[in-house]
C-alpha positions as CSV (number, residue, x, y, z in Angstrom):
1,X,80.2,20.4,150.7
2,X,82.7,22.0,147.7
3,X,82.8,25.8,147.9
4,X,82.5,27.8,144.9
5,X,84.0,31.1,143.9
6,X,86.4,33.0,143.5
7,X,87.8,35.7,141.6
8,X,86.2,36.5,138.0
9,X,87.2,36.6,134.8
10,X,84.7,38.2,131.9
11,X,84.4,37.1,128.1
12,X,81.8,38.7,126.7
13,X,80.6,36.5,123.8
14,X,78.3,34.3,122.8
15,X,78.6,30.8,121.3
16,X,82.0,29.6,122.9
17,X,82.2,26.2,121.6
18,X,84.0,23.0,122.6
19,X,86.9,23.4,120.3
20,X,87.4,27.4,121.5
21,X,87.4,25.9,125.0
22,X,90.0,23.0,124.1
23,X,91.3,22.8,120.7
24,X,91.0,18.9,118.9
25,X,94.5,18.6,118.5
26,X,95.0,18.3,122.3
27,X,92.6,15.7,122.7
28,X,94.9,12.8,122.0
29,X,96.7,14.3,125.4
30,X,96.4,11.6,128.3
31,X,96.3,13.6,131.2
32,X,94.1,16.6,132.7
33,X,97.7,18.4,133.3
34,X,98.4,18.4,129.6
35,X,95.2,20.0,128.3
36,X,96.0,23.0,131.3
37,X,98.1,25.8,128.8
38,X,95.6,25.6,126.2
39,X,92.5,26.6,127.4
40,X,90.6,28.9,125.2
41,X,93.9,29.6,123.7
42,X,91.7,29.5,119.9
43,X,88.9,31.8,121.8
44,X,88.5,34.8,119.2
45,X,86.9,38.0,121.0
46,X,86.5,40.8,118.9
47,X,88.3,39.7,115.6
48,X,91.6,39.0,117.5
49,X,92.9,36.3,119.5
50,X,92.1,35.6,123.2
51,X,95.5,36.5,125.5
52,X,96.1,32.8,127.8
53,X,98.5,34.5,129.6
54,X,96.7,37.8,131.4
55,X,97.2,38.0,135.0
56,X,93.3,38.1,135.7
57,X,93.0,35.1,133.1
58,X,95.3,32.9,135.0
59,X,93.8,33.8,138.3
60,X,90.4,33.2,137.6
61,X,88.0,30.5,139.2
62,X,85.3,31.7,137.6
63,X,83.8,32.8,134.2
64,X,81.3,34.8,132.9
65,X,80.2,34.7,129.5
66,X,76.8,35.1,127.7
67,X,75.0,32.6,126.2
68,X,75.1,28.7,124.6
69,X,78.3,28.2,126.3
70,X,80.1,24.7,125.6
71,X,78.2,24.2,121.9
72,X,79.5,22.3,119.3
73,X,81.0,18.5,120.3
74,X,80.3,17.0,123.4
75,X,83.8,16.6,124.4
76,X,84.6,15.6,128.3
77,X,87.4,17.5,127.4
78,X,86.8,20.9,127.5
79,X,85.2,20.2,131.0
80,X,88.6,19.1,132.1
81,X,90.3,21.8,130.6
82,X,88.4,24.0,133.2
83,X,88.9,21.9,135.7
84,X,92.5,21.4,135.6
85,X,92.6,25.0,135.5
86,X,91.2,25.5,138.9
87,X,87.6,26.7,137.1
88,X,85.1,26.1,139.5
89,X,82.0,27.7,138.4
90,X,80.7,29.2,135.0
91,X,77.9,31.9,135.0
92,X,76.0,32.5,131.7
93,X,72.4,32.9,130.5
94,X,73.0,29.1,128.3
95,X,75.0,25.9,128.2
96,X,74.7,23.3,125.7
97,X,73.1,20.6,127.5
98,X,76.0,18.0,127.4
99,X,78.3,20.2,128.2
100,X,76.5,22.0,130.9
101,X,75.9,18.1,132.6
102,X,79.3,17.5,131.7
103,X,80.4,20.1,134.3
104,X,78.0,18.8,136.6
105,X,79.5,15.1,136.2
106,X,83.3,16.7,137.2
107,X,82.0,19.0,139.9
108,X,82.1,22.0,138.4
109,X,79.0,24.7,138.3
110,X,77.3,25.7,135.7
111,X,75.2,28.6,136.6
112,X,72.4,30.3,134.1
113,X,70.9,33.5,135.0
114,X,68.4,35.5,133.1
115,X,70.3,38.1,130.7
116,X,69.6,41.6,132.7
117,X,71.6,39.4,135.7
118,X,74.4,38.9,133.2
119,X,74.4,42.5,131.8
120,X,74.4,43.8,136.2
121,X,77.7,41.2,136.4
122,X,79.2,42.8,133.4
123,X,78.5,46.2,134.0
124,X,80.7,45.4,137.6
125,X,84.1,47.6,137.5
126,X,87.5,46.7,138.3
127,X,88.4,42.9,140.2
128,X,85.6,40.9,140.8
129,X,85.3,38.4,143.2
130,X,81.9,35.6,143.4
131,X,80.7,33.7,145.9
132,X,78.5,31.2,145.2
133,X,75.5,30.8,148.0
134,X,74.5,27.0,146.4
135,X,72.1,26.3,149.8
136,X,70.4,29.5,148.9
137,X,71.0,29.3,144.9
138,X,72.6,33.1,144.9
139,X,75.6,34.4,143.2
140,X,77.1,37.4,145.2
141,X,79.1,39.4,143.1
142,X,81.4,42.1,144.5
143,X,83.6,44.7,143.5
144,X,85.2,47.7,144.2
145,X,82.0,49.6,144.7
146,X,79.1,47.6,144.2
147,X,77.6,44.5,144.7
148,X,75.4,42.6,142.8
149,X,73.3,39.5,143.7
150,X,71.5,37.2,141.0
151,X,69.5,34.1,141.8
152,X,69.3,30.2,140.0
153,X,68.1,27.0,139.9
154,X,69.4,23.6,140.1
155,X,67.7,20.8,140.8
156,X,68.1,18.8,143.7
157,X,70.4,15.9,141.9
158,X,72.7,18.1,140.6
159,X,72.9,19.8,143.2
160,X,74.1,17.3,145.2
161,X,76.4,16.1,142.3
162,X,78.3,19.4,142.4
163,X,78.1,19.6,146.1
164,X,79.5,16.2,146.2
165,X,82.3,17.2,143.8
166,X,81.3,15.6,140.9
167,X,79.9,12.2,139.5
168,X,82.8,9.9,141.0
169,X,83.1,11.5,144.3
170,X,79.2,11.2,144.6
171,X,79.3,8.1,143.8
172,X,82.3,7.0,146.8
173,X,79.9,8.4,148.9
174,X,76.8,6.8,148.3
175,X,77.9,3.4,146.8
């Protein structure tokens, strides 16, 4: 089974949509590879522009944001602008539904957990690192000086989807 985790990254907004995640100019691009520099480079947080190249940004496996994350077009795209950038799990209280099976479909988790969870993961000081417990549906949360352990719920398809490693390696294995 695919492991998820990894360090954390934090971008504390709401309504990150499709075009934020991958910008529609880059979806002529015919590889993963080429979509891989401009993730979120249009993400505005706090009336200025969202910095690509941070240490902590570029190192990150997984994200935590707030809610609705992925509205706005369905686009595969912004799914494999996560993935080509070594994005394994996203942790929020929403996804659009496309999107949110979208990630499913390319291996990738898409974890909800009820706001107060999302407040205790951004109230966590210092680097973060997540494991993801998918057998047990926890997300262990460490820092410096505290952890912090939230629970989900997938259901048992995409479960085994993401376990699997997405849509096409499920498929090799059970076709």
């Amino acid at each position: 089974m695919k492991e998820f985790g990894g360090s954390a990254f934090f971008i504390d907004r709401d309504d990150i949509n499709t075009d934020e995640i991958i910008p529609a100019k880059y979806l002529t691009e015919i590889t993963k590879r080429a979509l891989q520099p401009h993730l979120l480079e249009d993400l505005i947080l706090n009336d200025k522009g969202f910095d690509t190249s941070a240490p902590d940004f570029q190192q990150a496996q997984v994200l935590v944001t707030r809610s609705n994350f992925g509205c706005g077009s369905s686009r595969e795209h912004a799914v494999w602008a996560l993935e080509v950038n070594d994005i394994n799990v996203v942790i929020g209280t929403s996804f659009a539904r496309i999107f949110r099976q979208n990630m499913f479909n390319c291996g990738i988790l898409a974890i909800e957990v009820a706001p107060e969870d999302v407040e205790q993961l951004f109230a966590l000081n210092g680097e973060v690192i997540i494991d993801i417990d998918l057998e047990n549906d926890t997300v262990i949360a460490k820092s410096d000086t505290k952890t912090v352990k939230c629970s989900f719920s997938l259901n048992p398809f995409d479960k085994e989807l993401v376990g699997a490693g997405g849509w096409l390696a499920y498929a090799d294995q059970k076709y």
